[in-house]
N, CA, C and O of each residue as an XYZ file, in Angstrom:
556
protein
N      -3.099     50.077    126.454
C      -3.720     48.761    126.333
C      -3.961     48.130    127.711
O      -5.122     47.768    127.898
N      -3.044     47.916    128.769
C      -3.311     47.955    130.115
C      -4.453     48.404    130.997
O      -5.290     47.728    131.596
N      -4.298     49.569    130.937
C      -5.958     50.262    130.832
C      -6.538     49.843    130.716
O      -7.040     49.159    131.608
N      -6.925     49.888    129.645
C      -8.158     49.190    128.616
C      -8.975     47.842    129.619
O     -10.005     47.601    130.247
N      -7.352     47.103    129.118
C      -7.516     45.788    129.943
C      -8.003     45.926    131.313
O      -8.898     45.161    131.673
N      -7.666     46.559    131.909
C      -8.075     46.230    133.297
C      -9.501     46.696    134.015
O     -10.157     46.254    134.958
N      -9.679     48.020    132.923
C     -11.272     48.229    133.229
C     -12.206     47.558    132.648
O     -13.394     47.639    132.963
N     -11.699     46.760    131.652
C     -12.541     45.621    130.806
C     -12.610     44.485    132.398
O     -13.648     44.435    133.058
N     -11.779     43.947    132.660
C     -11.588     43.129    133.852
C     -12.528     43.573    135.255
O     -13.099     42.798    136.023
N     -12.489     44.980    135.309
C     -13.435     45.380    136.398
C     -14.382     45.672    136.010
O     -15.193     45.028    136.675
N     -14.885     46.246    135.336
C     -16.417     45.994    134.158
C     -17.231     44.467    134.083
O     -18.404     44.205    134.349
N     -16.423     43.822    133.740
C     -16.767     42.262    133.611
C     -17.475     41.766    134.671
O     -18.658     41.427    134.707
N     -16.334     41.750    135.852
C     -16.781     41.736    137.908
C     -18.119     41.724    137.961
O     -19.004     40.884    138.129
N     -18.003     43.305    137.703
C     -19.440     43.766    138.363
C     -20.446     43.016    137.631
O     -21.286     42.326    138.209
N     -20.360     43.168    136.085
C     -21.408     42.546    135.555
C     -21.999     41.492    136.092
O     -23.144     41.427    136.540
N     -20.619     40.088    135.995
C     -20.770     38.725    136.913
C     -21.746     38.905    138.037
O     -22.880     38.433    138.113
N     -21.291     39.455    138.656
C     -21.745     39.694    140.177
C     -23.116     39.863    139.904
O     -23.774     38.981    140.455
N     -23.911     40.800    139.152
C     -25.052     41.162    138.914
C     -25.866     39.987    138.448
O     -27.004     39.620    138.740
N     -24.929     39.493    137.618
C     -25.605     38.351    136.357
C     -25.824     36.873    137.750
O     -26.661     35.972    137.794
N     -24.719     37.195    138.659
C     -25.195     35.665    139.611
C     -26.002     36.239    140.893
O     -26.955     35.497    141.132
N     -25.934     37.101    141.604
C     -26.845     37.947    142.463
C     -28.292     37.531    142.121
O     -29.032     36.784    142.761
N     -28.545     38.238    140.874
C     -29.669     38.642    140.437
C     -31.056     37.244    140.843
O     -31.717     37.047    141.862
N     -31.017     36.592    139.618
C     -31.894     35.275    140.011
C     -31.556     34.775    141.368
O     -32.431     34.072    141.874
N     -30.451     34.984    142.092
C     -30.668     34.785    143.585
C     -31.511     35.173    144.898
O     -31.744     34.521    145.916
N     -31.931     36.642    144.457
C     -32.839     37.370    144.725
C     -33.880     36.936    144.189
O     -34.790     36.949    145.018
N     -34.278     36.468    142.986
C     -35.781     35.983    142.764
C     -35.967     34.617    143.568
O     -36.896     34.313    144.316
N     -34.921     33.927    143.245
C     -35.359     32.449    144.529
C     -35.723     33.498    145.598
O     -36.916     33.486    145.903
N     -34.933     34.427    146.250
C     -35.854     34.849    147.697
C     -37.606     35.353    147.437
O     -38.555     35.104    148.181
N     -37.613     36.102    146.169
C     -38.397     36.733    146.134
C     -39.802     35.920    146.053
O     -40.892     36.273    146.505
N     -39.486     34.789    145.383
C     -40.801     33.494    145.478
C     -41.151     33.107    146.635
O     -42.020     32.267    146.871
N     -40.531     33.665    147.377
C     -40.655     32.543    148.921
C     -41.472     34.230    149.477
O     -41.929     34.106    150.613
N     -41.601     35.059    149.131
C     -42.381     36.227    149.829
C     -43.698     36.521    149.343
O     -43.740     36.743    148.133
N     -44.565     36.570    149.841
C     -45.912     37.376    149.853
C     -46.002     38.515    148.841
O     -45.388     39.582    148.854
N     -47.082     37.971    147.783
C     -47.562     39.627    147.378
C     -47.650     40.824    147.996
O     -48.506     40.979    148.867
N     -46.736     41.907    147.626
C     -47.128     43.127    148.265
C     -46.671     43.474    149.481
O     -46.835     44.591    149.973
N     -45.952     42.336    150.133
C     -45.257     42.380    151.150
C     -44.111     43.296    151.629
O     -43.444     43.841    150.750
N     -43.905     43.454    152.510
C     -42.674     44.678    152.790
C     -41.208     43.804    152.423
O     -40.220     44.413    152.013
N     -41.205     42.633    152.582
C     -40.067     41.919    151.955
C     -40.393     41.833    150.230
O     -39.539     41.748    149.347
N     -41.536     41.871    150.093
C     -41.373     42.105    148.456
C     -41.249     42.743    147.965
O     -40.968     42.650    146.771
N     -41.378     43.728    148.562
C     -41.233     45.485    147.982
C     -39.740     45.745    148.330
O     -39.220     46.635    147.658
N     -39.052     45.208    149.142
C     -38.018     45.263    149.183
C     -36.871     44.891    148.371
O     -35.856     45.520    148.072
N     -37.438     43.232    147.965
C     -37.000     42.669    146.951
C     -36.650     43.811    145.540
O     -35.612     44.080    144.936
N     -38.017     44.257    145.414
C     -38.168     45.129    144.201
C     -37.188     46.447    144.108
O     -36.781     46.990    143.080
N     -36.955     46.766    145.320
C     -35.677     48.118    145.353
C     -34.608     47.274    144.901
O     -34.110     47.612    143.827
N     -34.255     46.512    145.320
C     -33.061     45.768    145.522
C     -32.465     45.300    144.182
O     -31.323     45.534    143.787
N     -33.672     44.421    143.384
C     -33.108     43.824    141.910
C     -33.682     45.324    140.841
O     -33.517     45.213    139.626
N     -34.060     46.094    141.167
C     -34.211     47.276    140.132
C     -32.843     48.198    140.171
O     -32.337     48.619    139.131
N     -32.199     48.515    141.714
C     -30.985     49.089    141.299
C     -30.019     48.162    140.995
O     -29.213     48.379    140.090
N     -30.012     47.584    141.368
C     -28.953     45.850    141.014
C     -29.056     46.103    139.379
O     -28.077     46.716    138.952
N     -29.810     45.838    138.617
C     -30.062     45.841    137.441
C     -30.057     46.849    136.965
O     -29.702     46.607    135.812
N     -30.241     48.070    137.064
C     -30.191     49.290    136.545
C     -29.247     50.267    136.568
O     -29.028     51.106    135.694
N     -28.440     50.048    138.105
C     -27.531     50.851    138.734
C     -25.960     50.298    138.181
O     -25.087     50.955    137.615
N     -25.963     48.985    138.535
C     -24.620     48.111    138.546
C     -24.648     47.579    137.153
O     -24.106     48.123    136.191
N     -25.391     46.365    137.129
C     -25.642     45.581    135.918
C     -25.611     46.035    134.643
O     -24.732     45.559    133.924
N     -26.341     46.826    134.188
C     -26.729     47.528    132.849
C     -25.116     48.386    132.543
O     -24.236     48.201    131.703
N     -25.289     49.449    133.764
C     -23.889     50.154    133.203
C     -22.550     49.163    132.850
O     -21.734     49.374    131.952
N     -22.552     48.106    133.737
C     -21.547     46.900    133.883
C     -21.244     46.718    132.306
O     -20.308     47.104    131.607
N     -22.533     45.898    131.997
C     -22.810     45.526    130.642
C     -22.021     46.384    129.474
O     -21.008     46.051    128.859
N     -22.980     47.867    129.336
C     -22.059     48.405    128.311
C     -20.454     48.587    128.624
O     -19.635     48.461    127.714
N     -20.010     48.932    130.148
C     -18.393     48.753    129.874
C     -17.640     47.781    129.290
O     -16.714     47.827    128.480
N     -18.181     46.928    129.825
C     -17.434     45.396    129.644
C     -17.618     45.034    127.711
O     -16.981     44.132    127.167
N     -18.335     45.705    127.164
C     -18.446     45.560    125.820
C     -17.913     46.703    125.136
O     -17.901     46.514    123.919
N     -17.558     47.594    125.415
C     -16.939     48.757    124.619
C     -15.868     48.600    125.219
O     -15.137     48.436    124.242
N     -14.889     48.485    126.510
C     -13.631     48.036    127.011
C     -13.575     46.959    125.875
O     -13.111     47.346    124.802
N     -13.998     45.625    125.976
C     -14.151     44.431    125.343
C     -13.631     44.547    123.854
O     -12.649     43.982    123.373
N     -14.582     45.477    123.189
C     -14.307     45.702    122.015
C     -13.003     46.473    121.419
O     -12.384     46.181    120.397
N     -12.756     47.523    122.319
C     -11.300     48.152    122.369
C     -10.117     47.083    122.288
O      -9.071     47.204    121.651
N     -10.534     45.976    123.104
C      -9.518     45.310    123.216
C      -9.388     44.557    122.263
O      -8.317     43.964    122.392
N     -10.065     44.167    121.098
C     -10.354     43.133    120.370
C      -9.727     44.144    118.758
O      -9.055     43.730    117.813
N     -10.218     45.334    118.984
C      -9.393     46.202    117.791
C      -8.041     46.483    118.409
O      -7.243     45.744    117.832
N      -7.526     47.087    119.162
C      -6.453     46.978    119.838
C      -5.417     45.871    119.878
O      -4.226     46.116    119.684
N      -5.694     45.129    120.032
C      -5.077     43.537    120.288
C      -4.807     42.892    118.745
O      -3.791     42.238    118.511
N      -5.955     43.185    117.614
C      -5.357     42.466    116.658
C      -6.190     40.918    116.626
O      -6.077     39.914    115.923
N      -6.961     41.260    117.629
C      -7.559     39.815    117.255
C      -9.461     39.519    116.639
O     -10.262     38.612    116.865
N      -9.541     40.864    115.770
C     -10.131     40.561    115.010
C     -10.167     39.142    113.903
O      -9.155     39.134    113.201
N     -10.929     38.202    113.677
C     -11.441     37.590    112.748
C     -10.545     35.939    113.459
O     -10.219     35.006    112.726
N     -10.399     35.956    114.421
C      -9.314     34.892    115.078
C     -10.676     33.785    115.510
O     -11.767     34.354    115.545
N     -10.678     33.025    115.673
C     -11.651     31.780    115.694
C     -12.044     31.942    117.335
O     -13.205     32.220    117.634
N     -11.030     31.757    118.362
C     -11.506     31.596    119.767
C     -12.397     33.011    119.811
O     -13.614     32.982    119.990
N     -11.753     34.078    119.651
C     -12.728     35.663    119.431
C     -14.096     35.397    119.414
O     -15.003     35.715    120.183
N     -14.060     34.702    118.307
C     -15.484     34.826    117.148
C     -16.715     34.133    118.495
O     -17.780     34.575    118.927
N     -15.787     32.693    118.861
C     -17.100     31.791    119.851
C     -16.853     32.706    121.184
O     -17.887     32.862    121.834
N     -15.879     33.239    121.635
C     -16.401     33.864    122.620
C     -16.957     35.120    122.490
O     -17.417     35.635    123.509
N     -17.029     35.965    121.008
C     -18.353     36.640    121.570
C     -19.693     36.419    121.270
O     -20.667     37.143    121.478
N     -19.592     35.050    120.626
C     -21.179     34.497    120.701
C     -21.385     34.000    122.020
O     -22.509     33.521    122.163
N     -20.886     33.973    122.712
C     -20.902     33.390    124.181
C     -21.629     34.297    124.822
O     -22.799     34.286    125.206
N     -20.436     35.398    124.909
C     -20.624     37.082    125.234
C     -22.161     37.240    124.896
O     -23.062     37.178    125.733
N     -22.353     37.497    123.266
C     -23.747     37.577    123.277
C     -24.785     36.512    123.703
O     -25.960     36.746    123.419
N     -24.628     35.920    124.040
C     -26.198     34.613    124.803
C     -25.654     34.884    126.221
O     -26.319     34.250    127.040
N     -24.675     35.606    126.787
C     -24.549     35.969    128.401
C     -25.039     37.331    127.746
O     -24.978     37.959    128.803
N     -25.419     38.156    126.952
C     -26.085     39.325    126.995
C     -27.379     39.421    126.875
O     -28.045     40.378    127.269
N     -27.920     38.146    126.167
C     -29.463     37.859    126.269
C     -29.774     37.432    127.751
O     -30.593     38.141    128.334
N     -29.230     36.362    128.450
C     -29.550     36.594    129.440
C     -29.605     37.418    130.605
O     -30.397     37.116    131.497
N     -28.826     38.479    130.723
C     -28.809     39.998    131.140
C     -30.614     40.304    130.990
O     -31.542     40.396    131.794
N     -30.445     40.405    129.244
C     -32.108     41.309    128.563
C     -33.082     40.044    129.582
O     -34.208     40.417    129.911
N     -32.767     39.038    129.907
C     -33.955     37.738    129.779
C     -34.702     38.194    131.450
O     -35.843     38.368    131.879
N     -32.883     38.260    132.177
C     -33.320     38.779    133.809
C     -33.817     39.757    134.370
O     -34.359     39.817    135.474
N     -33.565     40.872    133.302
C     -34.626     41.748    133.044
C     -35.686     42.081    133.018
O     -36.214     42.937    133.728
N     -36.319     41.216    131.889
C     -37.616     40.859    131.531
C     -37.951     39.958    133.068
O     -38.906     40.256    133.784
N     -37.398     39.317    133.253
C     -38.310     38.726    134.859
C     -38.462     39.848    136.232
O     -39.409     39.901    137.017
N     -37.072     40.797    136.230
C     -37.549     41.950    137.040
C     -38.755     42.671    137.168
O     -39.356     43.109    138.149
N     -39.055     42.703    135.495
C     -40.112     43.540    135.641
C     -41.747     42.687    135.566
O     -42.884     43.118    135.375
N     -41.180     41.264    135.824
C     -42.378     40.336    135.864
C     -42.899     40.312    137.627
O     -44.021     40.229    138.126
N     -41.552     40.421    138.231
C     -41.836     40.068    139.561
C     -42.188     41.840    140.158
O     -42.633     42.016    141.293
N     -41.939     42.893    139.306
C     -42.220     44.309    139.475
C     -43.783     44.601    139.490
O     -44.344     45.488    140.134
N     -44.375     43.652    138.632
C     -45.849     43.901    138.632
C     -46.278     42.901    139.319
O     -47.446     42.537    139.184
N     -45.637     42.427    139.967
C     -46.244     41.388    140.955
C     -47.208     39.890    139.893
O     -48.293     39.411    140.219
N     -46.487     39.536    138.829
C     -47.698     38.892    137.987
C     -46.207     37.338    138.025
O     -46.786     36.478    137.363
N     -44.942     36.773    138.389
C     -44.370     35.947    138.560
C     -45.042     34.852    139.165
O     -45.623     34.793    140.249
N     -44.797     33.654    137.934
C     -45.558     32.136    138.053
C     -44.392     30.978    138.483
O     -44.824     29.870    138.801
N     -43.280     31.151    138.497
C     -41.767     30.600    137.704
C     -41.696     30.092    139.253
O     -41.637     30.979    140.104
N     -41.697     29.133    139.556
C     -41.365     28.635    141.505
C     -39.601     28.803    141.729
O     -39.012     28.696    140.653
N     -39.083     28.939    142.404
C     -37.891     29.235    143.173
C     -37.244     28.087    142.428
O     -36.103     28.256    142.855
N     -37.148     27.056    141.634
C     -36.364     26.001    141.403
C     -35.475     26.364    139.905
O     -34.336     26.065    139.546
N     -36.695     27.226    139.180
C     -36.554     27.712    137.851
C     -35.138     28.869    138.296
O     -33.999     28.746    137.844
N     -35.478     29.688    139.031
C     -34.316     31.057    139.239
C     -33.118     30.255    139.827
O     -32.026     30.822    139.805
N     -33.218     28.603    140.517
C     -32.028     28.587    140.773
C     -31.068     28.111    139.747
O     -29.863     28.353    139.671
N     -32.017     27.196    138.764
C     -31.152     26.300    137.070
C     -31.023     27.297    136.513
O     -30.315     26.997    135.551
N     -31.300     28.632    136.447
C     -31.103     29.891    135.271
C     -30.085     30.894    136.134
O     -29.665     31.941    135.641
N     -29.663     30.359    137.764
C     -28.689     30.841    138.435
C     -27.245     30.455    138.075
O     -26.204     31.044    138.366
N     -27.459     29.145    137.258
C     -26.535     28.661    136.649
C     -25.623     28.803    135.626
O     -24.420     28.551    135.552
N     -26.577     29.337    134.708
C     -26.222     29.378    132.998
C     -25.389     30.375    132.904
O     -24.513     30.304    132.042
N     -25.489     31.890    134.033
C     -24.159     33.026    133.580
C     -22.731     31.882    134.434
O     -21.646     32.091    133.892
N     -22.694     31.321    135.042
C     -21.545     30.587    135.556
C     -21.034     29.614    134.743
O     -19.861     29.367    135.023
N     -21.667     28.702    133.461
C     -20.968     28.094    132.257
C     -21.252     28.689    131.437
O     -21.593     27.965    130.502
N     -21.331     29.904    131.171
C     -21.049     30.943    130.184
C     -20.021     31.294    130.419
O     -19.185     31.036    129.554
N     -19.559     32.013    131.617
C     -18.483     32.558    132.058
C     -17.229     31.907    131.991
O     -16.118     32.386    131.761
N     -17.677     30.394    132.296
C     -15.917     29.228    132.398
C     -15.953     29.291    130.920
O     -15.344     30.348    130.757
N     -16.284     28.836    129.618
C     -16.614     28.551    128.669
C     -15.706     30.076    127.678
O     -15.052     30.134    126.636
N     -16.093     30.957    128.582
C     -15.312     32.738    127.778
C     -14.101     32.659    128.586
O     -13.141     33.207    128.044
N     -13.839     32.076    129.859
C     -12.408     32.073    130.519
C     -12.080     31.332    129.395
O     -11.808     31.779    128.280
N     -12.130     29.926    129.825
C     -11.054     28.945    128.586
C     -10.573     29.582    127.457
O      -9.389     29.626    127.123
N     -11.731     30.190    126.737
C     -11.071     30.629    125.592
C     -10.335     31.551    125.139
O      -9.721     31.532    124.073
N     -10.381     32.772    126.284
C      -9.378     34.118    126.398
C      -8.190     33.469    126.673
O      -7.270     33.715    125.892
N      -7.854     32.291    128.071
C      -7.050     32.150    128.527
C      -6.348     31.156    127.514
O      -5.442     31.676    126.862
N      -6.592     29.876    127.277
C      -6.635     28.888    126.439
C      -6.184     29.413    124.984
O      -5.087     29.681    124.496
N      -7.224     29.436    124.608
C      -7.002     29.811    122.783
C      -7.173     28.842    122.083
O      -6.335     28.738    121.187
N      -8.212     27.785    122.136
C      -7.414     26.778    121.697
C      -7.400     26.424    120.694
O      -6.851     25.366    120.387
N      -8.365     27.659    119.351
C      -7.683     27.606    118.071
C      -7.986     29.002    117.935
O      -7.627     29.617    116.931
């Protein structure tokens, strides 16, 4: 169970990391030139970010996740239930940052640098919101 736990914990990391990185790189990427060698750069950068780290991140942190949730006994428990609806709307936004990778991949991104920084936000009160309630419990 330790195990489990702790690669669920380092699974998670990386994900984070990806999930707040990511739209950080698109604020840069608005501020660059079509076609540019900084944009093309951009484009290496959030494609392995997202493909390399992120994605694999994702499925650990949900099959660790889930181990732990059959494991643990805390199937059908109330804090569980809202944090993995949490879990899932921090997994849509994963699919959402995605979908903008491959907006700013074809070079066709309308969204000005202000938008990637308020949506830089949302995996960071997702994240406090799934702490409280692992840690907390509070029903």
């Amino acid at each position: 169970m330790l195990w489990i736990k702790a690669l669920h914990i380092i699974s998670v990391i990386a994900w984070m990391a990806g999930l707040l990185y990511l739209p950080r790189l698109y604020v840069y990427h608005c501020e660059s030139a079509v076609s540019s060698i900084q944009s093309e750069t951009f484009k290496i950068m959030e494609r392995r970010l997202y493909r390399a780290i992120m994605t694999p991140a994702l499925i650990l942190s949900w099959g660790f996740g889930c181990a732990l949730i059959v494991k643990g006994g805390f199937v059908g428990e109330g804090w569980m239930f809202l944090k993995l609806l949490l879990v899932a709307v921090l997994t849509g936004v994963h699919f959402l940052l995605g979908h903008y990778r491959l907006v700013f991949e074809r070079d066709e991104n309308t969204r000005p640098a202000k938008f990637y920084r308020l949506l830089n936000e949302v995996p960071t009160v997702l994240m406090i919101g799934i702490v409280i309630l692992v840690v907390v419990r509070p029903f």
